[in-house]
Backbone as JSON Lines, residues from 0, in Angstrom:
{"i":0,"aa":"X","n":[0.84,-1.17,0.0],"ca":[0.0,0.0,0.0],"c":[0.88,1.23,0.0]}
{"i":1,"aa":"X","n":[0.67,1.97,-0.53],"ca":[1.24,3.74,-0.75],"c":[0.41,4.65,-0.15]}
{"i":2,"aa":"X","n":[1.42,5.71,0.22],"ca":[0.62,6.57,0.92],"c":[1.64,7.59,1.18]}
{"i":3,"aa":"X","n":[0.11,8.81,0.24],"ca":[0.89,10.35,-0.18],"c":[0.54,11.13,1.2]}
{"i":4,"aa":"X","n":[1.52,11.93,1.45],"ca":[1.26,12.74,2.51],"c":[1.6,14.25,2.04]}
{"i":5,"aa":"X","n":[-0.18,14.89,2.58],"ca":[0.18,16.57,2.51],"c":[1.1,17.4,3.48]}
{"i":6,"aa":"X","n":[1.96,18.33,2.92],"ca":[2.8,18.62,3.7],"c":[2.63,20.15,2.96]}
{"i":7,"aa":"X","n":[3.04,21.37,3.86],"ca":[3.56,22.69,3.58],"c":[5.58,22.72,3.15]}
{"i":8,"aa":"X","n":[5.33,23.46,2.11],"ca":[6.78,23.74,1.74],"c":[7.2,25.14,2.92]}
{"i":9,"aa":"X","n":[8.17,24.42,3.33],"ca":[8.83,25.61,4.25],"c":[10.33,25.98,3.52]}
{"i":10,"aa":"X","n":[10.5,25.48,3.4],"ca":[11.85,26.48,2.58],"c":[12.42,25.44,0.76]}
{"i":11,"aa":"X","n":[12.98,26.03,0.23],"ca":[12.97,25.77,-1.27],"c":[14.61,26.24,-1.62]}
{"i":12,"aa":"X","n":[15.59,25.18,-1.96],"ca":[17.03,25.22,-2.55],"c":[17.16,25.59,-3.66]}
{"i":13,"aa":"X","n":[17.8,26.05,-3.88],"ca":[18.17,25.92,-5.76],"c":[18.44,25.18,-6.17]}
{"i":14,"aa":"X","n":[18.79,24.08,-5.61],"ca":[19.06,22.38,-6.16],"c":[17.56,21.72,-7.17]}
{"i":15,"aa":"X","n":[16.11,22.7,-6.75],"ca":[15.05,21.72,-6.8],"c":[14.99,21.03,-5.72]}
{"i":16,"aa":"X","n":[15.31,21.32,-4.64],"ca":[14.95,20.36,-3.3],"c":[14.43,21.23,-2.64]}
{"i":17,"aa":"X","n":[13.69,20.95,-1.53],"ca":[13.21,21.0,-0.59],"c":[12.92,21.01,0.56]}
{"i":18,"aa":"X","n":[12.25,21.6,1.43],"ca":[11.96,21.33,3.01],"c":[10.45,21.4,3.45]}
{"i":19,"aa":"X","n":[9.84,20.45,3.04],"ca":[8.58,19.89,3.57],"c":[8.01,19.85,5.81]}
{"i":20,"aa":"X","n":[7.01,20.3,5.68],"ca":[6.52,20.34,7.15],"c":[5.26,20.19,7.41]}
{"i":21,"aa":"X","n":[5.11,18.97,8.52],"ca":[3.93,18.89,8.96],"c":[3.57,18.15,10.27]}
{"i":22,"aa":"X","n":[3.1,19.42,10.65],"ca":[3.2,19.54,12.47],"c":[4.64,19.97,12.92]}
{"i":23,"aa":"X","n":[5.49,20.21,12.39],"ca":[6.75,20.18,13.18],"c":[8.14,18.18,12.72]}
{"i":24,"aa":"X","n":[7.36,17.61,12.0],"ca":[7.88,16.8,11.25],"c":[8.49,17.02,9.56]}
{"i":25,"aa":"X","n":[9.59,16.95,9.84],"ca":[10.38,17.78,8.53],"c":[10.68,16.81,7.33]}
{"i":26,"aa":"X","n":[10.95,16.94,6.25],"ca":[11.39,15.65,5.2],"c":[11.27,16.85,4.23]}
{"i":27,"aa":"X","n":[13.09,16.44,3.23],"ca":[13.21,16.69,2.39],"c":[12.49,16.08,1.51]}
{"i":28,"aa":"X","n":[12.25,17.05,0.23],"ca":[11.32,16.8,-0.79],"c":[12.23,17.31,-2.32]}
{"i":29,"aa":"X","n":[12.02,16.62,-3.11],"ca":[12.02,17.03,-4.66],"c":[11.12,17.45,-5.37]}
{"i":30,"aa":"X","n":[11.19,18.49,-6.04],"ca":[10.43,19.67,-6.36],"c":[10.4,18.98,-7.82]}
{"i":31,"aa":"X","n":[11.19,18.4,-8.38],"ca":[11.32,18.03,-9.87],"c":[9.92,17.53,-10.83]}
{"i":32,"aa":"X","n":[8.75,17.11,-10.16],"ca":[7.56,17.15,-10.79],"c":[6.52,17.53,-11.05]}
{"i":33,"aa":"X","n":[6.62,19.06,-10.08],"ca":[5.51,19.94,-10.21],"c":[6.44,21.19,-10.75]}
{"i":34,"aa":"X","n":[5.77,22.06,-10.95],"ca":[5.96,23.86,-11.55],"c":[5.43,24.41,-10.28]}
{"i":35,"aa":"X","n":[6.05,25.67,-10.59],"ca":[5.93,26.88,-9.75],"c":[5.43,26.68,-7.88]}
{"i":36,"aa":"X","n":[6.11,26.01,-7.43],"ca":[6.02,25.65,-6.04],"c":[6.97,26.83,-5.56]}
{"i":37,"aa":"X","n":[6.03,27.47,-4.29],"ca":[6.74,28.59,-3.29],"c":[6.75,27.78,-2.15]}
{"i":38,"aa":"X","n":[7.16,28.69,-1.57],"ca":[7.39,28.39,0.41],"c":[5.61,28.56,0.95]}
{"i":39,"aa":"X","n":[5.31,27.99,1.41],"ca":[3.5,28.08,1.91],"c":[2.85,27.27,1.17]}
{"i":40,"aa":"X","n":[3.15,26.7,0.08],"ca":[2.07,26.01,-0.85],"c":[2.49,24.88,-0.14]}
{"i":41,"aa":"X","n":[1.18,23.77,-0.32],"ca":[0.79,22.35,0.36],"c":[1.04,21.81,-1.28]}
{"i":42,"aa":"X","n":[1.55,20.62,-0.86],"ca":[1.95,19.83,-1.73],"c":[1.42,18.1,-0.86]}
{"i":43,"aa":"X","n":[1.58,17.68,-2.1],"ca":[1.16,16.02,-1.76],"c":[2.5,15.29,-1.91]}
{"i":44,"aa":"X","n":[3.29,14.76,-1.08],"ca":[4.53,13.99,-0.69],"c":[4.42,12.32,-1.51]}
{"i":45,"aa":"X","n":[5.13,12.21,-2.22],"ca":[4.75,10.55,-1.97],"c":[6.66,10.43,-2.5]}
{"i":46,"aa":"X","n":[7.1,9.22,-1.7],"ca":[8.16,8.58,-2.06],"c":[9.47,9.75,-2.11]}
{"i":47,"aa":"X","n":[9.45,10.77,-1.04],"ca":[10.26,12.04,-1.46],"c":[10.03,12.97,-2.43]}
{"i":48,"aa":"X","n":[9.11,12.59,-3.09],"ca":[9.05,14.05,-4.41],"c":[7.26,14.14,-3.69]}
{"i":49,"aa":"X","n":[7.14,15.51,-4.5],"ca":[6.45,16.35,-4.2],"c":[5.57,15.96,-5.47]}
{"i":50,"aa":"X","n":[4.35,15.4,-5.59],"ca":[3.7,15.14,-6.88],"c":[2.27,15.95,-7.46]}
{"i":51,"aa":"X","n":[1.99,16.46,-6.59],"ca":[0.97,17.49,-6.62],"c":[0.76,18.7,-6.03]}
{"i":52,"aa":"X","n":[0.04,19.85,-6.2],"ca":[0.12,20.8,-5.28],"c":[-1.22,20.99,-5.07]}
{"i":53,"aa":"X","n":[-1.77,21.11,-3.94],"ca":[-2.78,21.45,-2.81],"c":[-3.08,22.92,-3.22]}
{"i":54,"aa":"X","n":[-4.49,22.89,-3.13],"ca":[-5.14,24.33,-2.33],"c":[-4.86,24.04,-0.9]}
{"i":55,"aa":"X","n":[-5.03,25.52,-0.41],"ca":[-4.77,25.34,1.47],"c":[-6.04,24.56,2.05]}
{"i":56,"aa":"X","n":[-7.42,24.75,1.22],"ca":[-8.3,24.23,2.0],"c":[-8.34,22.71,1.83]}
{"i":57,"aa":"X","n":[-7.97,22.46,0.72],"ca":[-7.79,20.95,0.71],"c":[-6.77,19.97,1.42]}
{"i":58,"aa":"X","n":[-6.06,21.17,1.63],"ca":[-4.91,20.36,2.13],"c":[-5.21,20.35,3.84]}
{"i":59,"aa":"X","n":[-6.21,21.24,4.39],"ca":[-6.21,21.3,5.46],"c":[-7.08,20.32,5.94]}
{"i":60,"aa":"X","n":[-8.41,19.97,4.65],"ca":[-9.02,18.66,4.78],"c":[-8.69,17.73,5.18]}
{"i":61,"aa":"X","n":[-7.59,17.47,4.27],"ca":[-6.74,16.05,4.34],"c":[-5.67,15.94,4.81]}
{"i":62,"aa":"X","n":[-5.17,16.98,6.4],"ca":[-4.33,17.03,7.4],"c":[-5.65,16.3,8.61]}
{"i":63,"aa":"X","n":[-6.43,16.9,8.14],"ca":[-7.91,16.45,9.5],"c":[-7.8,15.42,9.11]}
{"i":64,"aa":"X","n":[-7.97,14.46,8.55],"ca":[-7.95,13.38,7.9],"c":[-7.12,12.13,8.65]}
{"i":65,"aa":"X","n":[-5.96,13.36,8.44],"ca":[-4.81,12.09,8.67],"c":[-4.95,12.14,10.61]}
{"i":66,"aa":"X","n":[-4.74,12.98,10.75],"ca":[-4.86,13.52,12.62],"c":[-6.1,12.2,13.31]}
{"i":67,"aa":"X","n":[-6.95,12.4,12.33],"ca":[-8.39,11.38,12.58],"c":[-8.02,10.27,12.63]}
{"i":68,"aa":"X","n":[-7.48,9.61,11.87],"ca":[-6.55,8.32,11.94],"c":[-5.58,7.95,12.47]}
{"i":69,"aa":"X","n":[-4.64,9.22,12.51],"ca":[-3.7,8.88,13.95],"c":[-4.17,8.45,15.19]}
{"i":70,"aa":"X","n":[-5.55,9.83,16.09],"ca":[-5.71,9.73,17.11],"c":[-6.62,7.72,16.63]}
{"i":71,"aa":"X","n":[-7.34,7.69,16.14],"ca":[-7.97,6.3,16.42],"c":[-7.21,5.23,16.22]}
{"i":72,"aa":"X","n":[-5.88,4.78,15.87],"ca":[-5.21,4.33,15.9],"c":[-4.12,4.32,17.03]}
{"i":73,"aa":"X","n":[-4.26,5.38,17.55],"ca":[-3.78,5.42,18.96],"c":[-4.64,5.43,20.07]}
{"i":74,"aa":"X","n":[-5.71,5.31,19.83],"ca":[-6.81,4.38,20.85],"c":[-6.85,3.63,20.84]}
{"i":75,"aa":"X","n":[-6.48,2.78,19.78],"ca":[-6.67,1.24,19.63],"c":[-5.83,0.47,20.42]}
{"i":76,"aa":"X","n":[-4.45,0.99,20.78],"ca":[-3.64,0.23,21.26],"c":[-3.37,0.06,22.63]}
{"i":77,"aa":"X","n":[-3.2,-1.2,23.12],"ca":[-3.2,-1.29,24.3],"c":[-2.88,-0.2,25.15]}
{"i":78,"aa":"X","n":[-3.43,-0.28,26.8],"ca":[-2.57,0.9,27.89],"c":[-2.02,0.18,28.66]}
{"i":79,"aa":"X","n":[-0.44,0.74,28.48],"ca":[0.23,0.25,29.5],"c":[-0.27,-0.16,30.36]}
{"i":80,"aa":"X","n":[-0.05,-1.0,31.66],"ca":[-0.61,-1.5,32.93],"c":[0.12,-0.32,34.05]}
């Protein structure tokens, strides 16, 4: 299974690389398959490159999204004793 993750561009190299953020979790990114990406635009992550670019509201959708699945997935699991 694959799985793209939305992330904000926080800073941008001249290499075409990147600095992807979300929540405070950082990962370089490659810029090499989209156009005109700034610093603030949401992008969709998959495999290190950057393969799509986000509106903010969509992307903020599908940050709720993921948060939703974190927290219930971290209910699921046992409590310590």
């Amino acid at each position: 299974m694959c799985l793209a993750i939305p992330m904000k561009i926080a800073q941008i190299g001249a290499d075409g690389m990147a600095v992807a953020d979300l929540d405070g979790a950082r990962q370089d990114v490659d810029l090499s398959l989209i156009n005109e990406v700034r610093v603030g635009d949401y992008v969709i992550i998959h495999a290190g490159y950057a393969i799509e670019k986000l509106h903010e509201a969509e992307a903020a959708e599908q940050v709720a999204l993921f948060r939703e699945l974190t927290e219930a997935w971290q209910n699921s699991q046992p409590k310590p004793r």
